[in-house]
Every structure is written in structure tokens, then in C-alpha cells.
C-alpha angles and dihedrals in degrees: 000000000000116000108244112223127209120226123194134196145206132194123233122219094280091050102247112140123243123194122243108246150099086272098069099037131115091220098070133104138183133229135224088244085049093254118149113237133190113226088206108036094036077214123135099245128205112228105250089042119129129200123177093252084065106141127183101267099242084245094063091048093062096048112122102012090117145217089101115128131197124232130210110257107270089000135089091222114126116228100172128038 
């Protein structure tokens, strides 16, 4: 039987949920070869894994706040405003 995993979430400031992993940390870093490393830990990390360092990517804290467009592939035409 398959193990269940748990995943957790946490909002950012603009209320959009982000999930709980080493995806979304900002902790995380990539390899040349495309491996997931934690900074802090200097451990290979699988992606849905979870420590308890674990801190919202920059990225993830700024989802949601607005004024963004987006832009039709190879073109400079806005879709989306």
C-alpha cells in the first residue's frame, strides 16, 4: 500500500496558498545535472520534501500582489491585463 503524504500550506500576504515543500523554499537550490539541493541542509532533496527550515521562496511572497500582464508567446501583445 502506497504511503499517504501530507502536504501543508501557507498563505502569502496576498492570500494565495502555497504549498509546504522544498519546491517552494527559499532554501532551495538546483544543480547543473537538475538535482534539488538544500542550502542548509547541503542534502539532495526530493521535491515534496518538507524540513522544518523550511521559509516562503521570494518569488512565492509576491504572488498575487498585481499589476503583472501577460503577453502573447514571441510577441509583445497583452492578453491579460
Amino acid at each position: 500500500m502506497a504511503k499517504e503524504i501530507r502536504i501543508t500550506c501557507a498563505s502569502n500576504a496576498y492570500g494565495v496558498k502555497v504549498k509546504r515543500c522544498c519546491a517552494s523554499c527559499r532554501h532551495k537550490e538546483i544543480t547543473n545535472e537538475g538535482a534539488r539541493v538544500c542550502a542548509l541542509m547541503k542534502l539532495k532533496v526530493e521535491q515534496m520534501f518538507e524540513c522544518q527550515q523550511w521559509q516562503m521562496s521570494d518569488g512565492l511572497k509576491n504572488v498575487g500582489m498585481g499589476g503583472g500582464v501577460v503577453r502573447l508567446k514571441g510577441t509583445t501583445e497583452i492578453i491579460l491585463k
